[in-house]
Each structure stands twice: as C-alpha cells, then as structure tokens.
N, C-alpha and C positions, 0 to 999 in steps of 0.2 A: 734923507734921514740917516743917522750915523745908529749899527748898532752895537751894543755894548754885550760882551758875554757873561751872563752872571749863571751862579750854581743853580738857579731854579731853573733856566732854560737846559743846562747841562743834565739837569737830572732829568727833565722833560724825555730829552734825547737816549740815554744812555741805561736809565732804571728799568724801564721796560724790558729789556733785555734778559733782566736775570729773569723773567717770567717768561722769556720765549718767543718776546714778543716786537720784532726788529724795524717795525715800520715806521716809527718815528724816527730812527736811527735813518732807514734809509731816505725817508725823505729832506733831513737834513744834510746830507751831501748833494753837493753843487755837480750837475750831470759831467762837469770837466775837469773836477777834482783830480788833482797830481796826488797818486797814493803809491808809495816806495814801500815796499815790503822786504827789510832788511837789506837790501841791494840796490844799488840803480841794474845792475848785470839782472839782464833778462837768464831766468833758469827755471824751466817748467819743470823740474824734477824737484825744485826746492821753493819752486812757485815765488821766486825772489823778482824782484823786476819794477817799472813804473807803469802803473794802471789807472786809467779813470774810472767813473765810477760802474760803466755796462762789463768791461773788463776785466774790473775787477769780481763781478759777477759771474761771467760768463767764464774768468778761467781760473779763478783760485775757489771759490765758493763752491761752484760746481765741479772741480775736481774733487775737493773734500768731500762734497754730500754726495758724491758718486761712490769712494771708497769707506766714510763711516756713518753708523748708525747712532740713533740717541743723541745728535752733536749738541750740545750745550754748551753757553758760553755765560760765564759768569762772572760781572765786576765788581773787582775787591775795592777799589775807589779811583775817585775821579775830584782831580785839583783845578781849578779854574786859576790862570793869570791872564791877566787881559784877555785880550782875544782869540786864547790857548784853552786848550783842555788836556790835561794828564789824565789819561787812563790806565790802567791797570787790573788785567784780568786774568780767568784761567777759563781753557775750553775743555770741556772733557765728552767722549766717547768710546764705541766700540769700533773697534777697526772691522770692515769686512771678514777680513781673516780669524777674528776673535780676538787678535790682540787688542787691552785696553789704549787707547788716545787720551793723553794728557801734557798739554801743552802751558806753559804762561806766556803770556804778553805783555808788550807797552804799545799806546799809541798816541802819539802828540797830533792833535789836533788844531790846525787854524782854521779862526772862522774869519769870512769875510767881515769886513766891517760896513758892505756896503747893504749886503744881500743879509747876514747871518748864517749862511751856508756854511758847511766846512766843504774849503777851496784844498788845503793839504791836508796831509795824512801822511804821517813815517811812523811805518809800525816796526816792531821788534818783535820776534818772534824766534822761537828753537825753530831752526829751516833743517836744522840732523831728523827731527819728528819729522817735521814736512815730508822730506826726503823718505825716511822710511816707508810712510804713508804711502807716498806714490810709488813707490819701487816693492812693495811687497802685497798691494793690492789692484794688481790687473784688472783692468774691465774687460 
C-alpha cells in the first residue's frame, strides 16, 4: 500500500506540539531516520552532525534539556508537497545561566512512501545559539 502525505496527517503530527505535547511527532519518525542538523560535519558544540532518531535524542535533545528550562517549541506553519513537509518554527527558553533561549527553524521533512514515516530530516537552525548554549552553560 502506497502512502500519500496530506495536511491532516501533517497536522496530526506536528500541531500537538505547540501544546507540548511531542509523541505523535516522535512516533512518526522511522527509528533510522537520516536527520542533518545544519551540517553533515559532526560538532557537538553546535550539535551540527547526521543522527537517527535514538541520537538524535540522546545527543542534541538531551544536551538542550540539560542546559535550558521552560524549552518550548512552537510552529509558525507547516506546507505539505508530496511526500514533504515544510516546517517552520521558533523554540523559546531560559538558559540555565538566566540568559533567555530563542531560536527559529526549518525542517524538511520526507516521508516514506512505503511506511508514512519521516525516513529524512534537514533541519536549519542558528548553531551560533546552539553554540552559545553549550559553551556558556556547563553541567
């Protein structure tokens, strides 16, 4: 069975989010999703690199909720072409240190057309924010 991406399934995934609430998000990534975070160059200071989807958990996610408070992520909108997704959002927090965290994104999205999974993920992102984050808040 072939499947097709449309906006209700995109919104399924994605809306939930602005409530905080990321589990349909996560279970729609395919456990061996190729996710580019501004780089293919591995840099755990600007958390740029290729991760799947435990990896991407375990080292950009959990870096962040190591160093900020209140992390909220909220999408300004989301465009469906075939079997893409355009995202576009902002994350905002406290940094451990007190400084505020405010970030925007992109991230293109494909889904399988076999599974409905998103297989990739190339996200855009300020990696100067990244970088600050992790350089000015020590565990």
């Amino acid at each position: 069975m072939s499947f097709t991406l449309t906006r209700e399934h995109a919104a399924a995934i994605f809306d939930p989010v602005n409530e905080g609430n990321r589990a349909a998000f996560a279970d729609a990534l395919d456990p061996e999703v190729r996710w580019v975070v501004a780089s293919e160059n591995k840099d755990p200071m600007r958390l740029t690199g290729i991760y799947n989807k435990a990896s991407w958990y375990a080292e950009v996610m959990a870096a962040l909720a190591a160093r900020l408070d209140n992390n909220k992520a909220k999408i300004v909108s989301v465009e469906v072409v075939n079997n893409k997704a355009i995202v576009e959002g902002v994350g905002e927090a406290t940094q451990k240190n007190g400084k505020p965290y405010y970030n925007r994104f992109a991230l293109f999205f494909k889904f399988s057309s076999e599974t409905g999974k998103i297989v990739e993920v190339n996200e855009y992102v300020d990696t100067a924010m990244l970088q600050e984050v992790m350089q000015t808040n020590p565990l």
